[in-house]
Structures are given as structure tokens and as C-alpha cells.
Backbone as ProteinMPNN parsed JSONL, in Angstrom:
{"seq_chain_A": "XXXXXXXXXXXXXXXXXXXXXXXXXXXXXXXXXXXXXXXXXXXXXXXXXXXXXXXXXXXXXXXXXXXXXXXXXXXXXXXXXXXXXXXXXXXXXXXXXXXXXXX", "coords_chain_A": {"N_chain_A": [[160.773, 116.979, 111.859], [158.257, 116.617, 113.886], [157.111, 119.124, 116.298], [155.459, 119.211, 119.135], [152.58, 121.116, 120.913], [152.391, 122.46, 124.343], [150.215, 122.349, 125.091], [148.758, 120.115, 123.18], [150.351, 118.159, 124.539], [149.452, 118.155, 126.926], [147.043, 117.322, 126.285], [147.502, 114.932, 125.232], [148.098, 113.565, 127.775], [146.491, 113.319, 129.213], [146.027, 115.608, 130.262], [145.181, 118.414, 132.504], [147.005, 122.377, 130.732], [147.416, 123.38, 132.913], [147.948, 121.727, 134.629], [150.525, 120.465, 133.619], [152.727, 122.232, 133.402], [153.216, 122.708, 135.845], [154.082, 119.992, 136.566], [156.04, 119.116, 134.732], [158.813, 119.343, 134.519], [159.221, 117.422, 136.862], [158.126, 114.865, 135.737], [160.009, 114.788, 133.7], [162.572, 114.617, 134.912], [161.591, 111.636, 135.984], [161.559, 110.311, 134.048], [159.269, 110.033, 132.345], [158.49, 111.795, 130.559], [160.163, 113.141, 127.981], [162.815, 115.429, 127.831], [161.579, 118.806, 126.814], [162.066, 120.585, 124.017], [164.403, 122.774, 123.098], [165.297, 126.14, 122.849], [163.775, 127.818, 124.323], [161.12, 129.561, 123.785], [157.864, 128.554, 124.049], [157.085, 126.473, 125.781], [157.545, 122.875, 124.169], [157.439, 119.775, 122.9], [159.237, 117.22, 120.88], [157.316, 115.542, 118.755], [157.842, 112.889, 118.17], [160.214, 111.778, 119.944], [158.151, 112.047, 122.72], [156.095, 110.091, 121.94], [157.443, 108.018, 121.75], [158.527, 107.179, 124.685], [155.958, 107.549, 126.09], [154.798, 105.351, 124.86], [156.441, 103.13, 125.226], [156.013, 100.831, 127.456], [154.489, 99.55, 126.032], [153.573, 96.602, 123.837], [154.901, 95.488, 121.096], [153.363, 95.165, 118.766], [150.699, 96.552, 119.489], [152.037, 98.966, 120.048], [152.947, 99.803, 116.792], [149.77, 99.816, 116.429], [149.172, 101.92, 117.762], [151.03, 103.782, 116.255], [149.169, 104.027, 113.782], [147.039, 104.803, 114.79], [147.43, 107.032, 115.333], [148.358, 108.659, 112.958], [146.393, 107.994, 111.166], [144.424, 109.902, 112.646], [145.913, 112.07, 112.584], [145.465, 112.542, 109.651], [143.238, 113.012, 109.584], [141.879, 115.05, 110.686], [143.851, 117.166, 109.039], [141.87, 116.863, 107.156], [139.955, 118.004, 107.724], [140.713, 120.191, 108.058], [141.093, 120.919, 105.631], [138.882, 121.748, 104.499], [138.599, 124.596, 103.263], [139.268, 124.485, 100.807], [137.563, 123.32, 99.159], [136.503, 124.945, 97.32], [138.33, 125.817, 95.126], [139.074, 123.0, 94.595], [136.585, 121.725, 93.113], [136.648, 123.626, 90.79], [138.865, 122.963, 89.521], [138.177, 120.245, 88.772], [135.737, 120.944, 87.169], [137.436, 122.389, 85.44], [138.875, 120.062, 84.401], [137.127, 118.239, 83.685], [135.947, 119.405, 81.402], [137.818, 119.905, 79.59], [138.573, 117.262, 78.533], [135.748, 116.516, 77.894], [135.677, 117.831, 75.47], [137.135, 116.512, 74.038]], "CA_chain_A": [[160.392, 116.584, 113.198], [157.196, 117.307, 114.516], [156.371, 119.578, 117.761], [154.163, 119.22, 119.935], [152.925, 122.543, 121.848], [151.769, 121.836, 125.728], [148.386, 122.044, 125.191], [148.53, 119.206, 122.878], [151.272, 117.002, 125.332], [148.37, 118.154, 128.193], [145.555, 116.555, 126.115], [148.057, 113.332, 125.216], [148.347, 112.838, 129.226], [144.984, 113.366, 129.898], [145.332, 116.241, 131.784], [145.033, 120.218, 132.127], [147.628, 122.808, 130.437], [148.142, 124.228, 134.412], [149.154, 120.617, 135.303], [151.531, 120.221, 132.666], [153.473, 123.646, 133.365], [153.698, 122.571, 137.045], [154.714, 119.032, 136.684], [156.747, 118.825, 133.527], [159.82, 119.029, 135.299], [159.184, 116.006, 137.275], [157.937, 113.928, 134.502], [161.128, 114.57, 132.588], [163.097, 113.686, 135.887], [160.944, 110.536, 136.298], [161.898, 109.763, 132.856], [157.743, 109.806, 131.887], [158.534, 112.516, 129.871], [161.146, 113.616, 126.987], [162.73, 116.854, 127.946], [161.078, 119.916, 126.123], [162.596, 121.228, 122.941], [165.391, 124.099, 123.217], [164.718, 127.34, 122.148], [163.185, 129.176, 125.627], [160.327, 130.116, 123.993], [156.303, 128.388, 124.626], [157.352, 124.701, 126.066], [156.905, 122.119, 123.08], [158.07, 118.479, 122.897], [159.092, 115.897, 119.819], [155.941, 114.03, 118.558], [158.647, 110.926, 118.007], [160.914, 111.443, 121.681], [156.972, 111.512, 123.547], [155.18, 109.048, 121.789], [158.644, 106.917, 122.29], [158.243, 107.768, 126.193], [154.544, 106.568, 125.909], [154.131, 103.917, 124.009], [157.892, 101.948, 125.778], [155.658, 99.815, 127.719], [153.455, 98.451, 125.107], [154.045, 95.713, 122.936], [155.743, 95.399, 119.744], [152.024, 95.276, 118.201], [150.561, 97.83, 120.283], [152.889, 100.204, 119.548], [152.094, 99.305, 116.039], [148.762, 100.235, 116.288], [148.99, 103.193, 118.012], [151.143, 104.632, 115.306], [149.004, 103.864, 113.185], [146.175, 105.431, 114.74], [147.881, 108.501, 115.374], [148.937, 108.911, 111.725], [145.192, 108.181, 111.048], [144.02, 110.764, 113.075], [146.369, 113.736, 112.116], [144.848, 112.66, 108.377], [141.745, 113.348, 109.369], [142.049, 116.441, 110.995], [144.488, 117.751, 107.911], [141.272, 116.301, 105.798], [138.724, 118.141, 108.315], [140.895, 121.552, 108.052], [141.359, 121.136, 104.36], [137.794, 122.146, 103.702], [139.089, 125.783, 102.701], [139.898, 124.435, 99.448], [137.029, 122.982, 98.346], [136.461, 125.715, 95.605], [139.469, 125.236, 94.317], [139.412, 121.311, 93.771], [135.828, 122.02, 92.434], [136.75, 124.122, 89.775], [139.723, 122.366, 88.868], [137.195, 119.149, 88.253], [135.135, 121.236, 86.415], [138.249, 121.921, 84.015], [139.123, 119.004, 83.734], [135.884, 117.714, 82.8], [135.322, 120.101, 80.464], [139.061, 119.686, 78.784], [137.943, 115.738, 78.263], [134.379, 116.357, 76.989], [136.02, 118.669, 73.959], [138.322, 115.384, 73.332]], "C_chain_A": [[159.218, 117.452, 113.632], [156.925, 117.899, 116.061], [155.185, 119.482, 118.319], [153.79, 120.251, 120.944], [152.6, 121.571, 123.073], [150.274, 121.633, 126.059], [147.717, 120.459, 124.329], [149.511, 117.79, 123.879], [150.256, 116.817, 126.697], [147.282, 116.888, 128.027], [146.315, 114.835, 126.037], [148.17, 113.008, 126.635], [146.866, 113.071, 130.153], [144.535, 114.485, 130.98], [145.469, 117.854, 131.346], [146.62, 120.732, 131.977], [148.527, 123.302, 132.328], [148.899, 122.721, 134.219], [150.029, 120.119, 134.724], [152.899, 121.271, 133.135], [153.939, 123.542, 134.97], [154.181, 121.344, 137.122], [155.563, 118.719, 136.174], [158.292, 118.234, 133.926], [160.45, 117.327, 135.809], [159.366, 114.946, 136.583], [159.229, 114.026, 133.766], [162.194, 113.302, 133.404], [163.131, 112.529, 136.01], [161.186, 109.688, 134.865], [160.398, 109.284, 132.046], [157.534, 111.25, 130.949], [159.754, 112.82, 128.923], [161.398, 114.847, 127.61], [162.365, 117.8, 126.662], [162.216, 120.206, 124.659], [163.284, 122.376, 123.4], [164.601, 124.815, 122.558], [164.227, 128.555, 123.258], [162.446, 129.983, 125.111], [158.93, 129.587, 124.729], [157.493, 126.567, 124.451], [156.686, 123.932, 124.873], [157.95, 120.878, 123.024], [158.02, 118.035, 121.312], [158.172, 114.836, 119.635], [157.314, 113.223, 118.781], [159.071, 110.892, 119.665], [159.259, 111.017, 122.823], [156.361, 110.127, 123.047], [156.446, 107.497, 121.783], [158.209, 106.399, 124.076], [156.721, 106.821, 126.617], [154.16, 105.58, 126.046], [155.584, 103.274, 124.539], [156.821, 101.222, 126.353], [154.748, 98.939, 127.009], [154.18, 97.675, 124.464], [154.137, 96.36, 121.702], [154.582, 95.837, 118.63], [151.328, 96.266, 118.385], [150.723, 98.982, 119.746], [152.786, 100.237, 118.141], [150.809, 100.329, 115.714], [148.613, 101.42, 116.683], [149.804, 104.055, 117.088], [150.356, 104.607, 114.344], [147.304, 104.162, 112.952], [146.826, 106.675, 114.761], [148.044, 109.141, 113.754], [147.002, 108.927, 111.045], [144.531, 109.622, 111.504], [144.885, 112.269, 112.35], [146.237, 113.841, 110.365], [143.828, 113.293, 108.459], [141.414, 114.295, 109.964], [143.147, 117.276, 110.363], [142.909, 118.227, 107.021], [140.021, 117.214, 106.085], [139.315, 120.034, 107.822], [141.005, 122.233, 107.373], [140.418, 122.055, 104.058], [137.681, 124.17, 102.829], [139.171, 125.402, 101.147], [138.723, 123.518, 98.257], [136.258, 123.931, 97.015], [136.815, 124.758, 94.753], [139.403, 123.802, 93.413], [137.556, 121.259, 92.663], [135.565, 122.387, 91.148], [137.978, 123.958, 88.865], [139.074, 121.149, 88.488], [136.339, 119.894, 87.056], [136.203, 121.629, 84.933], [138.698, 121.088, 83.584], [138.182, 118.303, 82.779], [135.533, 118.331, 81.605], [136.425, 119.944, 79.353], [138.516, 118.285, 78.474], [136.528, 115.91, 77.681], [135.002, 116.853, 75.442], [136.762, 117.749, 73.606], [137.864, 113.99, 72.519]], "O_chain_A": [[159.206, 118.68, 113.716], [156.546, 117.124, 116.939], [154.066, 119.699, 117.855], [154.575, 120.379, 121.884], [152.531, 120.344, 123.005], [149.556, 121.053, 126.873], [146.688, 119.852, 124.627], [149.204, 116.603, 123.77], [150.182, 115.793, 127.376], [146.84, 116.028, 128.79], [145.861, 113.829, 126.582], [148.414, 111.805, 126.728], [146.488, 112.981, 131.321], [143.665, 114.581, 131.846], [145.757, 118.348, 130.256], [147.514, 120.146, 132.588], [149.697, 123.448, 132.683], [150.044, 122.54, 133.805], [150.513, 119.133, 135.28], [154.037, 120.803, 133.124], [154.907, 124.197, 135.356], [155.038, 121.378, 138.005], [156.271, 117.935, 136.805], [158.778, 117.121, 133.726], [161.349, 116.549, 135.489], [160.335, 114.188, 136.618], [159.438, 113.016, 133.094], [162.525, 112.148, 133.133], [164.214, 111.962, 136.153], [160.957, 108.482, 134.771], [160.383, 108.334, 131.264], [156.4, 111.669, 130.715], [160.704, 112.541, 129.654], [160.417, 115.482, 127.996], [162.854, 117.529, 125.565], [163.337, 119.711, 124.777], [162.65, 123.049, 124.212], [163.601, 124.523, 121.902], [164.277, 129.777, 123.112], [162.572, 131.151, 125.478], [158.709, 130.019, 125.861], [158.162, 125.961, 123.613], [155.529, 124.184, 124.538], [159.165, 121.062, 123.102], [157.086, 118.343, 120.572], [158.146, 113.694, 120.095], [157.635, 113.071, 119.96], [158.482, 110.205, 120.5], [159.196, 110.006, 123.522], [156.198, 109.182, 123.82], [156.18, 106.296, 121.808], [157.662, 105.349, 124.414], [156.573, 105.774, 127.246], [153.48, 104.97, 126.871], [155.804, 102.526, 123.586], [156.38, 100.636, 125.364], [154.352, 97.827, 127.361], [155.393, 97.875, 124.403], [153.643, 97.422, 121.323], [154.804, 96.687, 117.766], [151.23, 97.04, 117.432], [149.965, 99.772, 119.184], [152.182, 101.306, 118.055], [150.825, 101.322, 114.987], [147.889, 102.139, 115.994], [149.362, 105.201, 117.016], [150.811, 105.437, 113.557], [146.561, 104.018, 111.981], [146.498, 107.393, 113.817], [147.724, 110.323, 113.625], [146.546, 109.944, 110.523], [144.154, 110.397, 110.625], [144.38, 113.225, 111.762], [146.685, 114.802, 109.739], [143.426, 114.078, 107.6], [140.226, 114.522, 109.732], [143.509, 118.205, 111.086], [142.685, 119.3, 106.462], [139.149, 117.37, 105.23], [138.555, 120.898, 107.385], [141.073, 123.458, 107.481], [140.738, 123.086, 103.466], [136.834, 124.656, 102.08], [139.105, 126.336, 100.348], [138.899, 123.195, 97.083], [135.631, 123.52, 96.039], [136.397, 123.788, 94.122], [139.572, 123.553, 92.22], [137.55, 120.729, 91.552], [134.705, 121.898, 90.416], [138.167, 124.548, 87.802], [139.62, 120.845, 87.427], [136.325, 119.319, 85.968], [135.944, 121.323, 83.769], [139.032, 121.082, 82.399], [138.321, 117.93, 81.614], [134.808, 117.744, 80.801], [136.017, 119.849, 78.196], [137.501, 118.555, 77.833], [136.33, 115.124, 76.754], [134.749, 116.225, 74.414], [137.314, 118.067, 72.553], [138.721, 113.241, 72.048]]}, "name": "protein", "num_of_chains": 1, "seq": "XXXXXXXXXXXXXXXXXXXXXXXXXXXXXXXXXXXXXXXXXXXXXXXXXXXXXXXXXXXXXXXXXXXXXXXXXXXXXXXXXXXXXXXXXXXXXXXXXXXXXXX"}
């Protein structure tokens, strides 16, 4: 299960970390929010319980698509944060290639 801290549940509601930390409450109340994750340490929600919360009034399709950008997106900021490793895959191509030329 994935967390979500408050800075990222801020940016999913379009709004600032203050107004998250002062409304949250409400929003749970109001049922426009999932309550927070246990634990009593830094407030953090269930990617699945929010984007449930969310995405209830969309359609069947919709909803759909928006998983399906979301899942997109946290590829491509995996794919953006990867770049640490491009040595690595570099010089594992280069053995490979070089194991296959001697064959």
C-alpha cells in the first residue's frame, strides 16, 4: 500500500501544505477525504482510500483513465529519477555486447 505524505495529498487537491494541515479534519468529516494513516507521526494518506475518495464521482471510464494516468505518471518520474544508474546499464550493455561479439 502506497502513502501518500501531505505535501503530495496538498498538490492532489490543488492546494497549499498550510491548507491541508488546517482543513484535513473537515475534509475527512465531510467524507472528501480518507482519514490519515495511524501511526502519529508526519500526516500521510492511502494512494488507493484517496484516489477512491476522488475519483467516486466520475464515471466507470473516467476513473479508468485516471488510473491509468496516474500509473503513467509515477513511471515516469521512477524513469526520470532512475537516471543514477545509467553507468551501470551502460556497462552492463557493453558486456554484453562484447560476450556476443566473442560468440
Amino acid at each position: 500500500m502506497r502513502a501518500l505524505s501531505a505535501d503530495e495529498v496538498a498538490a492532489e487537491l490543488g492546494r497549499s501544505v498550510d491548507w491541508l494541515h488546517r482543513n484535513w479534519r473537515g475534509l475527512v468529516d465531510g467524507k472528501k477525504l480518507p482519514p490519515p494513516l495511524p501511526g502519529g507521526g508526519a500526516l500521510a494518506w492511502s494512494a488507493a482510500q484517496l484516489y477512491a475518495v476522488l475519483d467516486k464521482p466520475l464515471t466507470r471510464e473516467q476513473r479508468a483513465l485516471a488510473a491509468a494516468f496516474r500509473a503513467a505518471e509515477a513511471v515516469a518520474r521512477q524513469a526520470a529519477a532512475g537516471r543514477d544508474d545509467d553507468d551501470e546499464i551502460e556497462a552492463s550493455r557493453a558486456r554484453i555486447a562484447a560476450r556476443f561479439a566473442r560468440g
